[in-house]
N, C-alpha and C positions, 0 to 999 in steps of 0.2 A: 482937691486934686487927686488924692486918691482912690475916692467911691469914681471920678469923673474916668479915672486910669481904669479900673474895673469895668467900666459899663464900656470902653471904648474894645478893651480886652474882649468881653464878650460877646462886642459886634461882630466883630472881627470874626470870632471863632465862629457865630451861628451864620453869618453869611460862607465861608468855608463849609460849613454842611449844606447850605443850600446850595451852594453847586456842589456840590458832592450829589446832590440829590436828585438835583438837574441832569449830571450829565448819566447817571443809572438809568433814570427814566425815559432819558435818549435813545439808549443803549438798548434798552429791554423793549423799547416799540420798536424799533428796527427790528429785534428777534423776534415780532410776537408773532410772526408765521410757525414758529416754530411751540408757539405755545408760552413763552417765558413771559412775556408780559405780565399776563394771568397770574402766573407765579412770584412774580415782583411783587404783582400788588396785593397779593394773600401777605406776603412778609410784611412789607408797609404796613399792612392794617393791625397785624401781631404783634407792635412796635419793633420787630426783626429787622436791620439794615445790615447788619455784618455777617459774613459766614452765611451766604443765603444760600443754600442747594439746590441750586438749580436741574433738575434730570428732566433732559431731553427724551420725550417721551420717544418706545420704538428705533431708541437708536441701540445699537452696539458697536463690539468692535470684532474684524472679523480674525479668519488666522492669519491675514497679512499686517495688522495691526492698523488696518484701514475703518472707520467709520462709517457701517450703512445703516438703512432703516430697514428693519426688521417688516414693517409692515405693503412696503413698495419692493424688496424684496420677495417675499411671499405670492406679490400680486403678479409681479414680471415671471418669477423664477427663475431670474436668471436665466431662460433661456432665451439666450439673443439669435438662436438659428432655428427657433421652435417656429413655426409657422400657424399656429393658433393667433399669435399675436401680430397682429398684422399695421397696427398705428400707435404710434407714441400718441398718438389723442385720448388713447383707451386707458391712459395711464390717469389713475383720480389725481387730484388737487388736495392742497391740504387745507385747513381751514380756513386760511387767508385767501382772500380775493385780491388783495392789490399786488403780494409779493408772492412767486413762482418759488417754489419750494427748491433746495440744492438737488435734489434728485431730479426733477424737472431739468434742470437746467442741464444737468450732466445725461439726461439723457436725451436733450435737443445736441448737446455736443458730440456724443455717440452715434446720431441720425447723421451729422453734418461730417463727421468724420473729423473729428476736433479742429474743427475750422477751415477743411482742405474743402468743403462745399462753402456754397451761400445759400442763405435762406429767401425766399421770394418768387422760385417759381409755384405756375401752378400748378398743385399736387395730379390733378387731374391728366395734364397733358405725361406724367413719367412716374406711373404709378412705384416704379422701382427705387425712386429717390428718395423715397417716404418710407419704405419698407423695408431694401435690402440690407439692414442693417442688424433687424432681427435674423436674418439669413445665416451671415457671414460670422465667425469667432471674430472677436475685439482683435483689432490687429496693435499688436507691441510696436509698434512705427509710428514714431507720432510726428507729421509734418509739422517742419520749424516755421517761428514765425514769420522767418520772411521769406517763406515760400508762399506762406499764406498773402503776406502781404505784395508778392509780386504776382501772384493768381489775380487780385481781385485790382489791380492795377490793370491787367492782362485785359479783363473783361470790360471794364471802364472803358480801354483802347477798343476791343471790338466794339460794344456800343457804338462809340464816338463812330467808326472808321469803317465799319462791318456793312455788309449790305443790304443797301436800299437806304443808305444817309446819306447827307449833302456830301461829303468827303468821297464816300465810295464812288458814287455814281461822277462826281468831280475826277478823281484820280484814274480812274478806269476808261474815260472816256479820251484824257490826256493821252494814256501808253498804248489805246488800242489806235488812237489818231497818229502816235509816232510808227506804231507798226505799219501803218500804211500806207506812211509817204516818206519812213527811213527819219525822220526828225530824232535827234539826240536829248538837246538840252532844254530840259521842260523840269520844269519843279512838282512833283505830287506832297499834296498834304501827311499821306499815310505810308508806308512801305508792307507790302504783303509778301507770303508764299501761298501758292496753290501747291495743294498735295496731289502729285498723281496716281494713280494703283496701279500695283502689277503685282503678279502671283495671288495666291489663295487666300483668306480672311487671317489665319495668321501670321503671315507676312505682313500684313497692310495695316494691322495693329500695332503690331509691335513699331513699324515704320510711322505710321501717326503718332506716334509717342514720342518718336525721336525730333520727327519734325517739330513739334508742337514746342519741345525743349527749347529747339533753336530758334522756335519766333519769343519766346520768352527771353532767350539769348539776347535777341537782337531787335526787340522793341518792333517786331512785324505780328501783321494782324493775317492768320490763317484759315483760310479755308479749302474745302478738300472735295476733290472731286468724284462725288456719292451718286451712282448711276441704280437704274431701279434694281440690279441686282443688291444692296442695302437699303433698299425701304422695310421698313417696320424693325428696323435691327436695333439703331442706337437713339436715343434720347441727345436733344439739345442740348450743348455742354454749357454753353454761356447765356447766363441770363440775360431773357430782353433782345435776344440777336440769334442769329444763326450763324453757322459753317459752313453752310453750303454753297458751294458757288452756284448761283443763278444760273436755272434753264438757259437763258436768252443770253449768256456772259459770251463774247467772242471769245474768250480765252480756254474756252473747251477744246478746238485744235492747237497743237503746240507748234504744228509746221511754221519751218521761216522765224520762229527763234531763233538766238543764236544761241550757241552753247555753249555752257562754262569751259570745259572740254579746250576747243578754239579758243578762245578768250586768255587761258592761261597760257597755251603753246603760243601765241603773239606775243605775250608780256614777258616771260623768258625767252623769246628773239628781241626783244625789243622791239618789236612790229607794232604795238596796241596802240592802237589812236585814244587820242586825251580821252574825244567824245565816246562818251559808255551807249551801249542800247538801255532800255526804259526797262525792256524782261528780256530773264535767261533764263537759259535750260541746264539745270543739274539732273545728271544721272548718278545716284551713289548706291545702285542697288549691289555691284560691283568692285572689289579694287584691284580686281587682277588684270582691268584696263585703265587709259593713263587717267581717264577724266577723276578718279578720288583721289588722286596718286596725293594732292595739295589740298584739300577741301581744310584742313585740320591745321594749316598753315596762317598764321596772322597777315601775311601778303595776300593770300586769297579773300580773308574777312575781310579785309578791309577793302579790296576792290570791289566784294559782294556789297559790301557797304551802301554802296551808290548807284546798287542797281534797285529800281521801285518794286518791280516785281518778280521775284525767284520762281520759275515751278520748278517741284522736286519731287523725282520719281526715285525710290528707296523700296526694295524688300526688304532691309535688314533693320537692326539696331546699333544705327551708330551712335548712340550716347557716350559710351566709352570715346570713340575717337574726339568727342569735345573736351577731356581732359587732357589732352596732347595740346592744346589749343593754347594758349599762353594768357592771351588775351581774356578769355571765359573760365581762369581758374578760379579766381578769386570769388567770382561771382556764384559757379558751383559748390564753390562750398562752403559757402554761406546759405544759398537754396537746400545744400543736402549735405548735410554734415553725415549723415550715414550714407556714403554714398550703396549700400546692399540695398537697398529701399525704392531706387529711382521709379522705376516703373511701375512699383507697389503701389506708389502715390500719382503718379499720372497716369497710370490705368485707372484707377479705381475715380480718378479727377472726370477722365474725360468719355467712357464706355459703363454708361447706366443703360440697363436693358431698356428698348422700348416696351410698348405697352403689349405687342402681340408677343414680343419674343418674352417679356416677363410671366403674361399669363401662361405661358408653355412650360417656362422652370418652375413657376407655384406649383402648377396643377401634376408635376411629377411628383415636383418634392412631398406635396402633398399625403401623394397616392403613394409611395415608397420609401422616402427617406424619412419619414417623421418618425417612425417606430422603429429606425437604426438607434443602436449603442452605439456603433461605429459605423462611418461610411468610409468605404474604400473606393476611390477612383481609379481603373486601370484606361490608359489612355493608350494604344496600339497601332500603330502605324508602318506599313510594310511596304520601301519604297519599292520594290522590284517584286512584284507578286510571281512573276515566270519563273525568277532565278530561288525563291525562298520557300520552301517547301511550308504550306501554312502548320502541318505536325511540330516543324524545326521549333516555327516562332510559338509554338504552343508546349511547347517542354521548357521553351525558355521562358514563359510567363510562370508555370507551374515552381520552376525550381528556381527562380527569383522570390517570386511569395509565399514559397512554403517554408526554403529557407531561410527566410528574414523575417519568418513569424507573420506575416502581414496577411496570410491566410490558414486555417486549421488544414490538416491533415483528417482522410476523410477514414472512416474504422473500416478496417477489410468488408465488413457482411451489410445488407442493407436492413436495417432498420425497420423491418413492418409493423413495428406499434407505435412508428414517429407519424401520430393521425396529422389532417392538416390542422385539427384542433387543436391538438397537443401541442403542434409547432407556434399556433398563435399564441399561446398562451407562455412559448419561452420568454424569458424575460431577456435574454443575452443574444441580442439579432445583429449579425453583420451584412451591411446591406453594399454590394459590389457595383457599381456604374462600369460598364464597359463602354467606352467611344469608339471607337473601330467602321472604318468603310466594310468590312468583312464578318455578317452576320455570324457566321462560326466558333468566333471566339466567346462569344456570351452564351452561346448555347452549348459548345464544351463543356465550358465551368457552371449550367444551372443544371447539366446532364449529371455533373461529376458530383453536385452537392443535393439535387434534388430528392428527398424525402432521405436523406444519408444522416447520419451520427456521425461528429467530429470528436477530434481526440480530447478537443478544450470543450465542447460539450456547447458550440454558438450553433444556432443557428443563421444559415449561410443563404441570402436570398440573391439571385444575380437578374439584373436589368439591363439591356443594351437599347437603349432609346429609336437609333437605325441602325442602318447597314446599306449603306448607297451603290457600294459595292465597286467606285470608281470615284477621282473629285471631280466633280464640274467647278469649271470657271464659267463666271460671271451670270452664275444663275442662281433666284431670293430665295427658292427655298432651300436649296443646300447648301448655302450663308447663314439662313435661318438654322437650319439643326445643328451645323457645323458652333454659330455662336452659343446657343442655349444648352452643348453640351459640354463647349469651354466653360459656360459659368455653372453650370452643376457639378465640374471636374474641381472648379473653385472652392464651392461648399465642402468638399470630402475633406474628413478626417487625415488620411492616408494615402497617398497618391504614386501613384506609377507611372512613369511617361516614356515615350521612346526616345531613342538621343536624335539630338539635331530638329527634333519638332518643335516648330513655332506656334503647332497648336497646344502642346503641352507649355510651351514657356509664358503665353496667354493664361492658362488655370494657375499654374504655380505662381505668377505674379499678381494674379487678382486677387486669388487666396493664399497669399502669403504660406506658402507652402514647399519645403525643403525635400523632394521629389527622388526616390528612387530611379535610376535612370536607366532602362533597359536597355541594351545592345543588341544591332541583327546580327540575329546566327550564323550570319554568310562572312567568310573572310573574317572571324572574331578569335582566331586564336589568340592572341596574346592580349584578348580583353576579359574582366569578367562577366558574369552573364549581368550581372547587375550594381550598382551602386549607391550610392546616397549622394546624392549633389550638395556640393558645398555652399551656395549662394542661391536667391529665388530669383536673381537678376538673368535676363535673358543673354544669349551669346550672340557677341558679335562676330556673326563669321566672315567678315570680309574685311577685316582693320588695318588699317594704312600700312603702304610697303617701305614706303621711304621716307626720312626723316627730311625736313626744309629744306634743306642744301641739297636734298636730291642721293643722297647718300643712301645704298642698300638700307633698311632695318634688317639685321642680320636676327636678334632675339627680341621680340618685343617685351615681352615682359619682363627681362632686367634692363631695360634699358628706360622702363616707366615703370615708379613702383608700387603706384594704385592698380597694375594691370596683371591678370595671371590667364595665364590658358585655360581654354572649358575643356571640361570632361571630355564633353560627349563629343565635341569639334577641337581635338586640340590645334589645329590651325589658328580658331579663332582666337577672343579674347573676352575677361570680365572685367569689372570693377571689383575692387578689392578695398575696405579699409584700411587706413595705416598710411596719411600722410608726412611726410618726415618735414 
């Protein structure tokens, strides 16, 4: 019984080493992309099991006390806005063929924009989607996941709903047949908005942003009304489908709508008949007329509710006015728990350059920005050119960046041994983007720095891409330069913008970028010439006047206290963290 007790004893114990041995061996072929395999079974054959040292080859750790490979490292350099590197294709494999190395993966998540993309289209059709990533600094904003997961919910519905499917061309055919003989009550499969445009491309950005919030809001499937002045602008946002509404769609005239406008002034008389129309017309480019007065009211959601198809014509951003909304709080901030970030992440979601306007920003960035140490964007905009002496607005660039260090001071005498040779060969190059309808200001500043000695010892390169010298509406090519200079305005290190532009709150939101905010010199007395903006969220200059019950809002912002006043518009209003 006792030799029987021992031999039972030491089955025991040798089947506990074999799975002990089992599960290492598990363990070390699942690592062996990394190499450990090989290394387990050196130990195995050394009769080594315990205290096996395992060193990952090429790994370290950095000063954040993060883990990288020294060898993918080296290969990338870290530079993610170098333009040499042009594909995450280019990046090697590690030894393993079946399993994708952790730096792989984390740099397909880097590409995807940690999940706020999908992977699937093709590379070909939006070459920016593959690439802009090496462009752009890592943005600190990392979209939650269930933004991520109401994005790709979003896209699912466009598929299903979007056009040229059974559903679309089903639903569309319903509400264009009740527009034409007055019919109310019809059931559509899908609920849409058509985005309308009005004002200049950053207007119409930032307003697509907003809108696109609210079809997310409100389970509607959006498309937007893209005329050939945006051809070759922007890239497909949803895989496998489009946004555009259809050449042939009747719903390109909005005449004989009704308006939301009407609609609400009936329902506070009590006038509104049960039967709803199929589409209405919101205008919220505005709220100093009645038609927004309610947009932001749970009575108005819920009568839009049951309408099939909204257009909505918007210059502004009203995101903010969705957190007055009662109804969409909850859901906001679960989407964006940061609320500073909105448009950081639905910009960068929905405006990938297309293919002509991407090869325009390579072929700059290229040619000028690759051999910056820093780049400085000055973004310049003069809305009264009769009334603003262009001198005025040119002292007030000067002494906004020289006092806030963001440009050197140039040495009294000029420099005649600063050869152009000598100059290539600085190592310390500040390279200036100026955007301006107004050629003048880039060649001031390449006058003022040209073959000169600075006091910090940079040399100071300055590029103004155009100078249109006026804006045209609704014309591609100066859409086209107008967008490719928002997204180069994005890349910069440093950025300057004028107050109240929606073409600066388009760069600073792409490029996550906390913006100097300049002032016109006209009527600025009691402003300074410049500032540092506190949020990269764009302002809402038009936010609701009066609270549901129709009551004056007398302060907005203590009266809501995620919302504060902009800088540059303090009429307007932002998002603020610090929900209580």
């Amino acid at each position: 019984m006792v030799a029987y007790s021992r031999r039972l004893k030491m089955s025991f114990i040798v089947s506990l080493m074999a799975l002990h041995i089992v599960i290492m061996v598990t363990i070390m072929h699942q690592s062996s992309s990394f190499g450990l395999f090989e290394w387990f079974s050196q130990g195995m054959a050394m009769g080594g099991m315990t205290h096996v040292n395992v060193k990952e080859p090429n790994v370290t750790t950095n000063e954040f006390g993060l883990r990288q490979n020294v060898a993918l490292d080296n290969f990338v350099g870290r530079h993610k806005g170098d333009a040499k590197f042009k594909s995450s294709k280019s990046i090697p494999l590690t030894n393993s063929t079946s399993t994708p190395s952790k730096e792989i993966n984390d740099d397909e998540k880097y590409k995807l924009l940690d999940g706020l993309l999908v992977s699937g289209f093709d590379e070909a059709s939006c070459i920016s989607r593959s690439q802009s990533h090496f462009y752009h600094k890592p943005s600190p904003h990392k979209p939650s996941q269930y933004l991520i997961s109401k994005l790709r919910k979003y896209e699912e519905l466009h598929r299903r709903c979007g056009p040229n499917t059974r559903a679309y061309n089903k639903d569309m055919k319903i509400i264009a047949n009740s527009k034409q003989n007055g019919t109310h009550c019809a059931a559509t499969t899908c609920k849409y908005i058509i985005w309308v445009p009005v004002n200049g491309l950053g207007n119409q950005i930032i307003s697509i942003a907003s809108s696109f919030l609210y079809a997310l809001l409100t389970d509607r499937v959006m498309l937007v009304q893209f005329r050939k002045d945006k051809e070759g602008l922007f890239c497909e946002p949803f895989l496998n489908s489009t946004w555009l509404l259809p050449k042939d769609s009747p719903f390109w005239n909005t005449e004989n709508v009704q308006r939301y406008q009407s609609t609400i002034e009936m329902e506070m008389n009590n006038t509104l008949n049960e039967d709803l129309p199929l589409a209405m017309f919101a205008d919220l480019s505005f709220s100093y007329t009645f038609e927004e007065r309610f947009f932001h009211c749970d009575h108005s959601q819920f009568l839009l509710g049951k309408i099939p198809l909204l257009f909505l014509k918007s210059s502004t951003y009203f995101v903010p006015s969705f957190f007055l909304t009662p109804i969409f709080e909850k859901e906001l901030r679960k989407m964006f728990p940061d609320i500073t970030s909105i448009f950081h992440h639905l910009g960068r979601y929905l405006f990938r350059p297309a293919n002509e306007a991407w090869e325009r920003i390579t072929n700059f960035y290229q040619q000028y920005l690759t051999k910056a140490n820093e780049r400085v964007g000055l973004q310049i905009r003069v809305y009264d050119p009769n009334s603003t002496p262009h001198q005025d607005v040119m002292n007030h660039i000067l002494n906004c960046t020289l006092e806030n260090n963001l440009l050197p001071r140039v040495l009294g005498t000029k420099n005649t041994s600063l050869s152009t040779s000598s100059r290539k060969n600085k190592t310390n190059t500040k390279v200036v983007i100026v955007a301006s309808l107004y050629p003048q200001y880039g060649n001031n500043l390449n006058t003022m720095y040209q073959n000169k000695s600075t006091v910090t010892g940079e040399v100071i390169e300055v590029y103004q891409p155009s100078g249109e010298g006026k804006q045209k509406f609704g014309d591609n090519k100066h859409n086209m330069k107008a967008w490719v200079e928002m997204y180069l305005l994005s890349l910069c290190d440093v950025l300057v913008t004028t107050s109240q532009s929606t073409f600066g709150y388009v760069a600073k939101g792409l490029g996550n970028s906390r913006p100097w905010i300049l002032y016109n010199p006209v009527n600025n007395q009691t402003k300074e010439i410049c500032e540092r903006e506190f949020i990269v969220e764009p302002c809402h200059k038009y936010p609701p006047l009066h609270y549901c019950n129709g009551t004056t809002i007398e302060d907005i912002s203590s009266s809501f206290h995620n919302i504060r006043h902009c800088k540059d518009f303090p009429f307007g209003v932002k998002l603020v963290n610090g929900f209580v």
